[in-house]
N, C-alpha and C positions, 0 to 999 in steps of 0.2 A: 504493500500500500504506500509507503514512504516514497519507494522509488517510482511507483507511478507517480505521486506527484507531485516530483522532482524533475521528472520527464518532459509532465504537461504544461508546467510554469513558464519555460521558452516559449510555448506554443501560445498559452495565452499571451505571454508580451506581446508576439508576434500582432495576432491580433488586435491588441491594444495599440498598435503603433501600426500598422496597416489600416483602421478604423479612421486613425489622426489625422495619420494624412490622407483619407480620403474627404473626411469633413474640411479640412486645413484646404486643401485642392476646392474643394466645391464652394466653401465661403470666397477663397480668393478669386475664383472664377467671378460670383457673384458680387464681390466688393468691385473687385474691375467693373464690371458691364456697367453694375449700378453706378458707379463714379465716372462713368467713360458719360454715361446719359445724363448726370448732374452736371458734369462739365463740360458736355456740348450746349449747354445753355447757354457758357458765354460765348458759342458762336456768334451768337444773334447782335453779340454788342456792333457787330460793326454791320449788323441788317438792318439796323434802324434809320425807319425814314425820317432822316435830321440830319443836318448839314455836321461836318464831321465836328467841331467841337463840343454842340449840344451830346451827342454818341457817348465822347469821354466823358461830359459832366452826367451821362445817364447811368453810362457804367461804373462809374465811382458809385454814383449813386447806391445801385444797385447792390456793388461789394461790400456798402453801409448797412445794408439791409441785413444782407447775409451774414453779415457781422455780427448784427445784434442777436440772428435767429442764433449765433453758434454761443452765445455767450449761454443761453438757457447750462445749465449744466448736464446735459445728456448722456456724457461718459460717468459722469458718477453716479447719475441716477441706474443707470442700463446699468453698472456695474456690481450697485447694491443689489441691484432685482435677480441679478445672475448668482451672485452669491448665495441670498436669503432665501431662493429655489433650488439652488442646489443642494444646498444643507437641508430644506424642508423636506427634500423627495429621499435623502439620503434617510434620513432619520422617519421620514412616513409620519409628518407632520401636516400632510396638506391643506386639511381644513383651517387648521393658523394662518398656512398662507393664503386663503382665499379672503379671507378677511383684513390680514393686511395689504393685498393687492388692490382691494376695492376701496379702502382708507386712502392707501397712495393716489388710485384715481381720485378720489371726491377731494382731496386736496393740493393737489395739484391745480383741480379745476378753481378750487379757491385763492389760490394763488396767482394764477393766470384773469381771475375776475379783477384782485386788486390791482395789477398791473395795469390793465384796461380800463377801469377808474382812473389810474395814476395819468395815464396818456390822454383820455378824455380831459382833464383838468388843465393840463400841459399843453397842449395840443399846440398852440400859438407858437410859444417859446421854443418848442421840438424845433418846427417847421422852420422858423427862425434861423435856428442854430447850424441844422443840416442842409439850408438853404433847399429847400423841398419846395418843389413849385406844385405841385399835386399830391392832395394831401390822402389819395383813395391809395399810395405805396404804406404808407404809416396805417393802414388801418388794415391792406391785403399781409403787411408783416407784423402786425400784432393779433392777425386771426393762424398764420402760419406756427406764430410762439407757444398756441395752443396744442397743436399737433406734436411742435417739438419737443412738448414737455410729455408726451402721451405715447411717441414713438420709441423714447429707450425705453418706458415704463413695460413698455408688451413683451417689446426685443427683448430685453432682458428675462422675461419672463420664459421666451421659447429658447433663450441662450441656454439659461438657468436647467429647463427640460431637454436641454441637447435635440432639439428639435429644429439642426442647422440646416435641414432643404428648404422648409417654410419662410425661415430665418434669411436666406439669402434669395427666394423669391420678392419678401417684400420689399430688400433692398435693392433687385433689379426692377421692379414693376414701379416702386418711389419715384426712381429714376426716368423709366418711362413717361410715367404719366407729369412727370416737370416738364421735360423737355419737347413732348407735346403738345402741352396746355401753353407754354410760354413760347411756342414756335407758330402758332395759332394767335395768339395774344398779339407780337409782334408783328407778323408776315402779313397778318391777312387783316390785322384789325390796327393794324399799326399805332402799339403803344409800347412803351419805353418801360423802365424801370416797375412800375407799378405790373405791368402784363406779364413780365419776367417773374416776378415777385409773385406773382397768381399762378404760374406753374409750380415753384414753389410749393404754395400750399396744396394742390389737388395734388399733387406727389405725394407729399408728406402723410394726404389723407388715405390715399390708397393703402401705403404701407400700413398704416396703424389698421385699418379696415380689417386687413389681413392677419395681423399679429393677434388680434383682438378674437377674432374667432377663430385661430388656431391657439387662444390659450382659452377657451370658454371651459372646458373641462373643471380646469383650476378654480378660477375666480370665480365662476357660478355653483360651485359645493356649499352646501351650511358651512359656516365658518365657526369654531371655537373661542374664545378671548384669548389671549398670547399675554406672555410677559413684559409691559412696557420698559423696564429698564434694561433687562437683558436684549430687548430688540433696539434702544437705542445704544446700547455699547457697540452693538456689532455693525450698525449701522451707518452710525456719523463718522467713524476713523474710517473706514471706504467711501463713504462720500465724498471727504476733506482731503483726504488723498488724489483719490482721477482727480476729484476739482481743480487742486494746484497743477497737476499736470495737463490737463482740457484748458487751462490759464495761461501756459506756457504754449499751450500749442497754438492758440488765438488770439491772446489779445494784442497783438500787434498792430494788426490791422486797424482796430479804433483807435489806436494814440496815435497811428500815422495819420487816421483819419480827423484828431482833435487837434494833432501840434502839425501837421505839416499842410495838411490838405491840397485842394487845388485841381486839377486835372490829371494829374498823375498819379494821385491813386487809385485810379481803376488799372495805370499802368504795373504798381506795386501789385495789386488785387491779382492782376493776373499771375506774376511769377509765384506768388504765394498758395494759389490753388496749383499750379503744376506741382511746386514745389510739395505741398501737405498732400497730393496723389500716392506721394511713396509711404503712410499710410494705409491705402488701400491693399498695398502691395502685401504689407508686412504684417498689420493688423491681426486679419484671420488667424495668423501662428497664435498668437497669445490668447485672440477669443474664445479659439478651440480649446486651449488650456488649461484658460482660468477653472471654467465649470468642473473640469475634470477635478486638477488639485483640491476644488472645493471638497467636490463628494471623495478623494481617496481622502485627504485629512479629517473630514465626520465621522469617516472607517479605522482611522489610523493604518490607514493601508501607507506603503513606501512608495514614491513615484517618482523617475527621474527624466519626465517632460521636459523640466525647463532647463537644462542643458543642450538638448536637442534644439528647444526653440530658439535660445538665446543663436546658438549658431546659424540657424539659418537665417533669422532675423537680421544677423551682422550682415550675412553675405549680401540676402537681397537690396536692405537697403541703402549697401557702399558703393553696389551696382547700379540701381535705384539713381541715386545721385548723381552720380559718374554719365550717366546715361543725359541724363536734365542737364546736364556742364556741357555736354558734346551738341546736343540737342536738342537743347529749351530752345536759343534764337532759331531756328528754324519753325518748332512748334506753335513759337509766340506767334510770329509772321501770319502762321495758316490759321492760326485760331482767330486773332485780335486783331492783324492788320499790320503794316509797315512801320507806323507810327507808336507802335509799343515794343518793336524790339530792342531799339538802345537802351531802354532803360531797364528793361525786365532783363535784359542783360547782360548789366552789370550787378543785380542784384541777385541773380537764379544760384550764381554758387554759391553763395550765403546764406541766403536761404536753404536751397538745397540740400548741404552740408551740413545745418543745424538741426535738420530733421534726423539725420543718422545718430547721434546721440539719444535724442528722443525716442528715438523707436526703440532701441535697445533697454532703455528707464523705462519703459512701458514693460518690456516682458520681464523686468525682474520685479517692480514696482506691483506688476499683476500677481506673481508666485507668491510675496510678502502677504498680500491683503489675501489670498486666497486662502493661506497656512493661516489667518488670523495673526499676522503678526504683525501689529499696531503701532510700536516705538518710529518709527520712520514717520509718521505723519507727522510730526509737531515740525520737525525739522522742513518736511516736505511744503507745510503752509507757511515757515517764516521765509522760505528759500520763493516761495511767492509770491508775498507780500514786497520781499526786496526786489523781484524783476518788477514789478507794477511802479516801486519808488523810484528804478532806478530810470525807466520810459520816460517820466514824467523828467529827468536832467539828462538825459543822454537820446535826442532826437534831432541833433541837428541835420540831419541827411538822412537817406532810407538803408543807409549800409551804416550807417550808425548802429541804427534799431537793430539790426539783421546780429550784427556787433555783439550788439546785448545780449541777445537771444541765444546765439550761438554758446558766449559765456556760460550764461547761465543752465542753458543745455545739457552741459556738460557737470556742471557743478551737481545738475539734479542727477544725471547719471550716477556721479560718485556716490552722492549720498545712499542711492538703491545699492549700490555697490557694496558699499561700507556694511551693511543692516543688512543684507541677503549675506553676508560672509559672517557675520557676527553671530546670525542666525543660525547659521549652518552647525557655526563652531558649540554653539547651547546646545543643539540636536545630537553631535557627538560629544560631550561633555556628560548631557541625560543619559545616552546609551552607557559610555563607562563605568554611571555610576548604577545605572540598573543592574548589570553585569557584577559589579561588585558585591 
């Protein structure tokens, strides 16, 4: 009996690592498509019927928009919901989590209403500020904030149940139906920013449509009452974590767009979407992951994913970049037009480059929160609280910011670094002494 199963345990890894990467393959297939369809939207910047500068101040425009939808914090929320269902299904607690799935929805929604108050009240001042000439963009991306707040909440939820074919249909069909609705909006009814921005959200609504009833199962069970303090322990140190890292990944864009503005940041907006594509690339490695680590650590099962992922991770996204350095001026050209490759540039390897770091903080920053190991956030949120202080003095040029980024990139890297190693070193430290 022993040695049969001593035998079958290869056989099962096997498995287990032929599964990964078929799910790892099939998200990434689907994160491409769906990102290939999110980023043929900004074909359109240069279909619009408007004499070519009105074009850039629509397209900045529009990068403003996209701005504000990515600020929602989606990675930390999709990242809780992947966690608190992994552990729920591991442990065969589902009824808890039906009930706090339907909490998260109904406040969320409450959230999303104050905001909508907030911008109602504001409205003047916004418009003002973002020099918004049509005020139906501010109203098509505060209905869009609703979805986005509603789209990780599902995602996460069919993350959470390893349920990645649904999971990467809704991220190709999202795509679809933007870049449909916005291609319709522009070409044929010819509007700017605001039409863009309304592909947008019929995108966004598709996918959640779809998440939403491939997790009905879950959230439509009787629900039990759950532990409020133990579900916020495990919850806010993963929130505050992606946070700072979903912080570092975006908020560039609004301080180029508050300190430097002008017409050229639809031209920055563009390097910065090629550039956060290598993302798409890399992503799925750690998405597929995370839920796994969850449910082997609820088991105390051993699992040695993220070594695997971390490497491929490195490789694709130094290719990744490497590729966007040789590349991007070309790309820009076919996407955006003549008039946006100088600048996107000089700025694409900077960009570019500062993504590679980040990618790789993401898959160990994911292994961390997944093992429940919490000491890295504190450091993770002062680490980005100082890039936000630091935008606000170091923005004199867009390879300034890039500058920043990159630093600090790196700096978040180490810190995962540091606390995945530290980590390591307690897990064999326990063992010795259990042994003992």
């Amino acid at each position: 009996m022993i040695a049969e199963k001593i035998e079958s345990a290869p056989d099962v890894d096997h498995k287990h690592q032929v599964s990964f990467f078929r799910h790892s393959g099939w998200l990434m297939i689907a994160n491409i498509a769906g990102g290939v369809f999110m980023w043929a939207v900004h074909f359109l910047a240069k279909q619009m019927h408007a004499p070519e500068q009105i074009r850039a101040e629509e397209y900045g425009l529009f990068v403003a928009f996209m701005s504000v939808a990515m600020c929602v914090p989606a990675m930390p929320l999709q990242m809780v919901m992947v966690h608190q269902t992994a552990q729920a299904l591991a442990a065969k607690r589902e009824r808890e989590l039906a009930g706090m799935i339907r909490l998260v929805w109904l406040g969320t929604f409450g959230l999303w209403l104050v905001l909508a108050i907030v911008v109602f009240v504001s409205q003047a001042r916004i418009l003002s500020q973002w020099e918004i000439k049509n005020p139906a963009g501010l109203w098509v991306t505060l209905a869009a904030l609703l979805f986005s707040f509603w789209m990780p909440l599902f995602a996460g939820v069919l993350q959470g149940q390893q349920s990645f074919l649904w999971l990467g249909w809704a991220m190709i069909l999202n795509g679809i139906g933007r870049v449909a609705v916005a291609a319709l909006a522009v070409l044929a009814l010819g509007g700017y920013a605001a039409g863009m921005m309304t592909g947008v959200l019929l995108g966004l609504a598709t996918g959640v449509v779809i998440a939403v009833w491939q997790t009905r199962s879950l959230w439509r069970m009787p629900s039990l009452p759950f532990d409020w303090r133990s579900l916020l322990r495990q919850v806010i140190p993963p929130m505050l974590g992606f946070g700072a890292f979903q912080f570092l990944f975006t908020a560039d864009t609004m301080f180029v767009k508050a300190y430097i503005g002008g017409d050229e940041t639809g031209f920055y907006g563009s390097a910065g979407t090629l550039s956060r594509a290598l993302m798409w690339l890399v992503g799925p490695l750690a998405g597929v992951m995370f839920p796994r680590i969850v449910h082997s650590a609820a088991k105390s099962e051993k699992s040695n994913l993220m070594g695997m992922v971390l490497i491929g991770t490195a490789v694709l996204a130094a290719c990744g970049a490497l590729g966007l350095w040789v590349l991007g001026p070309w790309v820009v050209k076919l996407v955006y037009g003549e008039n946006f490759v100088k600048l996107a540039s000089t700025v694409m390897p900077w960009y570019a480059w500062a993504m590679v770091p980040l990618s790789l903080a993401n898959v160990l920053l994911s292994n961390l929160l997944a093992r429940s190991s919490f000491r890295v956030v504190p450091a993770l949120v002062v680490l980005a609280v100082a890039y936000g202080f630091a935008l606000t003095r170091f923005h004199a040029s867009f390879v300034t910011v890039l500058q920043t980024l990159g630093v600090f990139s790196l700096a978040f890297l180490a810190v995962c670094a540091w606390f995945t190693w530290k980590h390591k070193e307690e897990l064999e430290n326990d063992g010795q002494q259990s042994v003992l």
